[in-house]
MIMI-211439 format. One line per field, with one value per atom (N, C-alpha, C, O, CB): residue number from 1; x, y, z; residue in one letter. Coordinates in nm, 2 decimals, padded with zeros to 4 digits, always signed. Glycine has a CB too. Layout:
% MIMI-211439
num	(NUM, ...)
X	(X, ...)
Y	(Y, ...)
Z	(Z, ...)
residuo	(A, ...)
END
This chain:
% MIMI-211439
num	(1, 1, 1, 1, 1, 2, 2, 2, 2, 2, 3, 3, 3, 3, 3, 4, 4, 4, 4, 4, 5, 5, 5, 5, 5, 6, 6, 6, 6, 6, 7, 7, 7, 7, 7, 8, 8, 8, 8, 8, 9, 9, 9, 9, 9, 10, 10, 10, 10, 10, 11, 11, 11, 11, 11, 12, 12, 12, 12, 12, 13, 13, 13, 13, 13, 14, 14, 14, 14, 14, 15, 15, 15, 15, 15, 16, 16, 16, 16, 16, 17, 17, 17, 17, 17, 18, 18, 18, 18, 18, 19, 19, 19, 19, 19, 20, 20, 20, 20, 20, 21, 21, 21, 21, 21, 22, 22, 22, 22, 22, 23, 23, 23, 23, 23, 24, 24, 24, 24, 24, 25, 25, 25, 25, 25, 26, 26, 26, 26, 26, 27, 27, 27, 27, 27, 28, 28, 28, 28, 28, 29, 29, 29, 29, 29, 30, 30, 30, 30, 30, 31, 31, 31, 31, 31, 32, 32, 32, 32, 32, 33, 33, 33, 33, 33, 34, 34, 34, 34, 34, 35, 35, 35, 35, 35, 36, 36, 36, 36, 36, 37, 37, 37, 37, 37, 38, 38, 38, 38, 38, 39, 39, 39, 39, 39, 40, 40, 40, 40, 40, 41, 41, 41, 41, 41, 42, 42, 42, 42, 42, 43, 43, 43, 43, 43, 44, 44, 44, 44, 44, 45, 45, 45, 45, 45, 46, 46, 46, 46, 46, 47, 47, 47, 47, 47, 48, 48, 48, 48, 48, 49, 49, 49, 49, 49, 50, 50, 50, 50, 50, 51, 51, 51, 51, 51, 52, 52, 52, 52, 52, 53, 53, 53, 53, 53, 54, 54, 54, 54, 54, 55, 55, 55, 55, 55, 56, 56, 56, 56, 56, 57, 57, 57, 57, 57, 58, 58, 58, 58, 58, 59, 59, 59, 59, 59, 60, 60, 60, 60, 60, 61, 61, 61, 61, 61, 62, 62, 62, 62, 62, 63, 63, 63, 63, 63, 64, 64, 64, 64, 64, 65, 65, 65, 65, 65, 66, 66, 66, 66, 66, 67, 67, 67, 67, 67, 68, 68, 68, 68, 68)
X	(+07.78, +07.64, +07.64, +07.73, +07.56, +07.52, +07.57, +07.44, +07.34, +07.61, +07.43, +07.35, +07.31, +07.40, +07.46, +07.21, +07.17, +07.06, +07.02, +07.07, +07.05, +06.97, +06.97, +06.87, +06.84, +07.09, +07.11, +07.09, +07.10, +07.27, +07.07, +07.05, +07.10, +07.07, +06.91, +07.18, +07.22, +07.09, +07.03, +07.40, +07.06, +07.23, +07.12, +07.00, +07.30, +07.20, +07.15, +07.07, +07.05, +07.26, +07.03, +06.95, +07.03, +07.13, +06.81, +06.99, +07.12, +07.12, +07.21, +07.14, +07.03, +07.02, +07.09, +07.14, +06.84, +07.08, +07.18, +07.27, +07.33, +07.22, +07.31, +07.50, +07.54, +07.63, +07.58, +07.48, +07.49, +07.53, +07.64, +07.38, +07.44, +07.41, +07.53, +07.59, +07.29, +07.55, +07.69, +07.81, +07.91, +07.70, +07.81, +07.94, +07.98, +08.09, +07.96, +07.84, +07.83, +07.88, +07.98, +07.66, +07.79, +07.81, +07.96, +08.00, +07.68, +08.04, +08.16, +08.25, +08.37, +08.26, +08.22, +08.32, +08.27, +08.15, +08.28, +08.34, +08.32, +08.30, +08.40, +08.34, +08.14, +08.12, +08.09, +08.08, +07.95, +08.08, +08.09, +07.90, +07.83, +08.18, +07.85, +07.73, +07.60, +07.48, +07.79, +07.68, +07.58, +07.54, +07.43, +07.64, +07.66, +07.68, +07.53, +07.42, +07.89, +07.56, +07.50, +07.32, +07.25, +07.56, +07.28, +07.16, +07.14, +07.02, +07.18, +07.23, +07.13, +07.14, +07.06, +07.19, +07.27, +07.24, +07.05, +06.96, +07.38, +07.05, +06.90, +06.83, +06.78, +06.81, +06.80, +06.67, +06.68, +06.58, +06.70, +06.82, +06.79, +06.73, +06.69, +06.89, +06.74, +06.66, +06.52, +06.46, +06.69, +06.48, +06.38, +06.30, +06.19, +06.35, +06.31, +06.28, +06.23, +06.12, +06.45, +06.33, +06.38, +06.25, +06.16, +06.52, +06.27, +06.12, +06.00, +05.92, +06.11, +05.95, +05.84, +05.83, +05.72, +05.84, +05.90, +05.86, +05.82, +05.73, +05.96, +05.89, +05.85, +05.68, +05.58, +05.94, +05.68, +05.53, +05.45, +05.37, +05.49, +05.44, +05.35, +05.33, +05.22, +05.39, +05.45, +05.48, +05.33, +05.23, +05.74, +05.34, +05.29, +05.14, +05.05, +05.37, +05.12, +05.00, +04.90, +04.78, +04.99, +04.99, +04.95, +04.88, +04.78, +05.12, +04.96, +04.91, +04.82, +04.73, +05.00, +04.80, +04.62, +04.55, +04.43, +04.59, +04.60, +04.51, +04.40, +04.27, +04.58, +04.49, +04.47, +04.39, +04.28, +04.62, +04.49, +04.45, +04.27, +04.21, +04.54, +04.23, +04.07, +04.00, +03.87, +04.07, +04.09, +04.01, +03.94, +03.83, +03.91, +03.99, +03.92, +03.94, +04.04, +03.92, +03.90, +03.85, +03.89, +03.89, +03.63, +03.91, +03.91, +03.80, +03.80, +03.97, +03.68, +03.54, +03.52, +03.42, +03.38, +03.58, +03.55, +03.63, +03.59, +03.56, +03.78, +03.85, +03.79, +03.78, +04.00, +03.72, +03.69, +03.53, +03.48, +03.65, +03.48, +03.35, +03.44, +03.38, +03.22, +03.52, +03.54, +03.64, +03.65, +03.67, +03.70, +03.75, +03.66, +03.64, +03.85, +03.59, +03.43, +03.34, +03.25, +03.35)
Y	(-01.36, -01.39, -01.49, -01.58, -01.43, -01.49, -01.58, -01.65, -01.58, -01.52, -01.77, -01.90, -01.94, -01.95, -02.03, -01.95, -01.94, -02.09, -02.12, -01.74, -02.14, -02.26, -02.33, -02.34, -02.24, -02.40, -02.52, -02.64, -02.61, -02.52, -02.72, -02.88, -02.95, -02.92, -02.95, -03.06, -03.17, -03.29, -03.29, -03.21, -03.34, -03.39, -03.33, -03.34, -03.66, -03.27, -03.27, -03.39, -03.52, -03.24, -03.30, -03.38, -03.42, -03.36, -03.28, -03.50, -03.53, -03.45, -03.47, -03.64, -03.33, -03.27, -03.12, -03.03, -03.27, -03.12, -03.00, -03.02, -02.95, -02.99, -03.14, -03.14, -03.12, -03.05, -03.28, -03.19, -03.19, -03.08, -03.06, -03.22, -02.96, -02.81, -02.73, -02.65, -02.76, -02.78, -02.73, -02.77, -02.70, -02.74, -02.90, -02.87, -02.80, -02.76, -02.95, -02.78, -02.70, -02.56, -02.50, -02.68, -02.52, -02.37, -02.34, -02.23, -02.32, -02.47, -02.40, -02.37, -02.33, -02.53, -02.38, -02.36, -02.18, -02.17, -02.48, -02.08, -02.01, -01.98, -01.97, -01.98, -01.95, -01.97, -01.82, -01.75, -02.10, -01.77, -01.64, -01.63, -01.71, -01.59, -01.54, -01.48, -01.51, -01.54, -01.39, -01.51, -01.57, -01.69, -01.72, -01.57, -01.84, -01.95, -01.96, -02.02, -02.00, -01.92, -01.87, -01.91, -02.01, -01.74, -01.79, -01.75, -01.87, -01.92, -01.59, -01.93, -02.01, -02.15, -02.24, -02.03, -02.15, -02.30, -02.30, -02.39, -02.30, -02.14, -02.16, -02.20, -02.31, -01.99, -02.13, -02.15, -02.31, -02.37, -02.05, -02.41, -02.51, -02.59, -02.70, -02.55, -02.56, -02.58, -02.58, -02.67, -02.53, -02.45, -02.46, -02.48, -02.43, -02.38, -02.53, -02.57, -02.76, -02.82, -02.55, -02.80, -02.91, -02.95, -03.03, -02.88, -02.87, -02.83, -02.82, -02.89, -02.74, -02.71, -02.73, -02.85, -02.90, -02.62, -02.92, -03.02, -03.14, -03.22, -03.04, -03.17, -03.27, -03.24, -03.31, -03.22, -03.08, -03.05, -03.08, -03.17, -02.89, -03.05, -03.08, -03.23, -03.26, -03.00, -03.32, -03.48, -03.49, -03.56, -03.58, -03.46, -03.49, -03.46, -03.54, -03.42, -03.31, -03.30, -03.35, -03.35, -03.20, -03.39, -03.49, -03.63, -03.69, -03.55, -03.66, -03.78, -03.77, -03.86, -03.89, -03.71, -03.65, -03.64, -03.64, -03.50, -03.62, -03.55, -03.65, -03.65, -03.48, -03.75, -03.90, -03.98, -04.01, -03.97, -04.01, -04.04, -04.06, -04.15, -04.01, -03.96, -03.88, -03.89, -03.88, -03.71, -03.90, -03.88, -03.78, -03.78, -03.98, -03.68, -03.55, -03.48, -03.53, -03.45, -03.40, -03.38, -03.20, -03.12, -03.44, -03.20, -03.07, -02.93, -02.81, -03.07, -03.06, -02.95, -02.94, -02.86, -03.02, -02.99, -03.01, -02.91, -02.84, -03.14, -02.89, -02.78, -02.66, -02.57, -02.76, -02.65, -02.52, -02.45, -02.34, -02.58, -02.59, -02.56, -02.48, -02.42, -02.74, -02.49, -02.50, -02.33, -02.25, -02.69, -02.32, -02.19, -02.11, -02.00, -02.16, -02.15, -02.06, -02.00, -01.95, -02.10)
Z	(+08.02, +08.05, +08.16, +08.15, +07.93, +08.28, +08.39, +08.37, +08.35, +08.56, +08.37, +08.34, +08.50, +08.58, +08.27, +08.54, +08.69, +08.62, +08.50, +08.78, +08.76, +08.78, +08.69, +08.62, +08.81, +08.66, +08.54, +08.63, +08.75, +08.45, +08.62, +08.70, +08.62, +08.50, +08.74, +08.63, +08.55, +08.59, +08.70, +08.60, +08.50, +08.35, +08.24, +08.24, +08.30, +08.15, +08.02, +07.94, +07.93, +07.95, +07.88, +07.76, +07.62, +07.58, +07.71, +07.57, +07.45, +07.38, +07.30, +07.36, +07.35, +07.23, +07.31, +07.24, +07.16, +07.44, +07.52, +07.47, +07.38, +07.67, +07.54, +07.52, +07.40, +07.38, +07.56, +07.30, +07.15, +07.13, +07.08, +07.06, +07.17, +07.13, +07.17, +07.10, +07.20, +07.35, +07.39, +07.35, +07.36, +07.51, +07.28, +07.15, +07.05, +07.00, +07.08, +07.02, +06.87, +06.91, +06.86, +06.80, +07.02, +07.06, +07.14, +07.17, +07.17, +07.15, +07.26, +07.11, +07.13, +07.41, +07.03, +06.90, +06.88, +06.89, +06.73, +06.85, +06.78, +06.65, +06.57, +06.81, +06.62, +06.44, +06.43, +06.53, +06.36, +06.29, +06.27, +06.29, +06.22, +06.12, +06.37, +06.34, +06.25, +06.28, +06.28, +06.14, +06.00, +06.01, +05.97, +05.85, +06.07, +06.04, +06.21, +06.20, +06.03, +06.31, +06.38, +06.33, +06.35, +06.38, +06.26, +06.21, +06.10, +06.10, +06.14, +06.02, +05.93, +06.04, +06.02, +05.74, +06.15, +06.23, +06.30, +06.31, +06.41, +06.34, +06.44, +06.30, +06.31, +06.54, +06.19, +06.07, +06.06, +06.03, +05.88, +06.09, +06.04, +06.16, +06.13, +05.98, +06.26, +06.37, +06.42, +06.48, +06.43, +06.36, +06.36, +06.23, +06.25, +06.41, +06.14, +06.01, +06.09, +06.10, +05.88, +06.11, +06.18, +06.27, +06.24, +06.27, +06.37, +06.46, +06.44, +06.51, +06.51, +06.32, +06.25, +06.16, +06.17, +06.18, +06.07, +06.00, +06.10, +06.06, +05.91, +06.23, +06.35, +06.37, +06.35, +06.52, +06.40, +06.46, +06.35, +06.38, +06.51, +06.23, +06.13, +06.08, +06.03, +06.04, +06.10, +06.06, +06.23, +06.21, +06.08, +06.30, +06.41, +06.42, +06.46, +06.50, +06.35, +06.34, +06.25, +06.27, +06.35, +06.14, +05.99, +06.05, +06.01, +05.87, +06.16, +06.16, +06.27, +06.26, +06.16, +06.38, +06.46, +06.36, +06.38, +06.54, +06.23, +06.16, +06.11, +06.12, +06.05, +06.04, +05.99, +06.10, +06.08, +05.97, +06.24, +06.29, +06.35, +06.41, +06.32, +06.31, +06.38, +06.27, +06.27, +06.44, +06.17, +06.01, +05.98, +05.93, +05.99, +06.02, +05.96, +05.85, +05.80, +06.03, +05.80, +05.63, +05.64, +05.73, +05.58, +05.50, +05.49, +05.49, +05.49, +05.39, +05.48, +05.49, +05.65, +05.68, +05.40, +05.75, +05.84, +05.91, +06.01, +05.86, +05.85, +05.93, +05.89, +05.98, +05.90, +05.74, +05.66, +05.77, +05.77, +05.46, +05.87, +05.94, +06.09, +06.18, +05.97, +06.10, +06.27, +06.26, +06.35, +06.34, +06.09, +06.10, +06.09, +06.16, +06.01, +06.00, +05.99, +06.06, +06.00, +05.95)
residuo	(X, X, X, X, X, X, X, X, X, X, X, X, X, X, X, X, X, X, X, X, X, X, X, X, X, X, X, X, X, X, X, X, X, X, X, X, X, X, X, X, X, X, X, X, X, X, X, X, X, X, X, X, X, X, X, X, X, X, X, X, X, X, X, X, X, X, X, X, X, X, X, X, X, X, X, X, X, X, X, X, X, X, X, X, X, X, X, X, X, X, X, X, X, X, X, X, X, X, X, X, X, X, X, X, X, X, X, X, X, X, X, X, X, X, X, X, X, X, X, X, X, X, X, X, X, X, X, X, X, X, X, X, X, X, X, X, X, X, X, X, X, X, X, X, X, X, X, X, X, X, X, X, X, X, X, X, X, X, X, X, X, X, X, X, X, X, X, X, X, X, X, X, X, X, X, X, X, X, X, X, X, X, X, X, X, X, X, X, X, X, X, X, X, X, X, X, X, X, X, X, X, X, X, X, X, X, X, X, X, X, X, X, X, X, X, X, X, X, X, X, X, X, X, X, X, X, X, X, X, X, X, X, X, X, X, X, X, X, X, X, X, X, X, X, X, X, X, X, X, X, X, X, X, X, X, X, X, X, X, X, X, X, X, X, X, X, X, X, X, X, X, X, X, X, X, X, X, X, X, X, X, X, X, X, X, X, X, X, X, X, X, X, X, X, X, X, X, X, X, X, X, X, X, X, X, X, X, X, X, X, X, X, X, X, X, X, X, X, X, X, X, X, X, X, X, X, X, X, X, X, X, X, X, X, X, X, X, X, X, X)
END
């Protein structure tokens, strides 16, 4: 696979990534590394959106008006 328009310098969580990945893992090890990634990812977005949430002080009858 040819990798076009990379620019340095990485980001720490690249390089991190390109260690992980220059190893060969089997497949599976693969598949549960991304789920823990994005597990990882979603719990950031939601710690994040908890606290806009807080932050604005909004209420649960308030989301229940805006889905409605």
């Amino acid at each position: 696979m040819k990798i076009s328009n990379v620019h340095p310098p990485l980001s720490n969580i690249q390089a991190e990534l390109l260690k992980v990945f220059s190893a060969d893992i089997p497949d599976a090890h693969l598949a549960e590394l991304k789920n823990i990634i994005a597990r990882f990812l979603l719990d950031k977005a939601r710690d994040k959106a908890d606290a806009v949430w807080d932050e604005k002080g909004y209420t649960d009858e308030q989301l229940k008006r805006i889905i409605y």
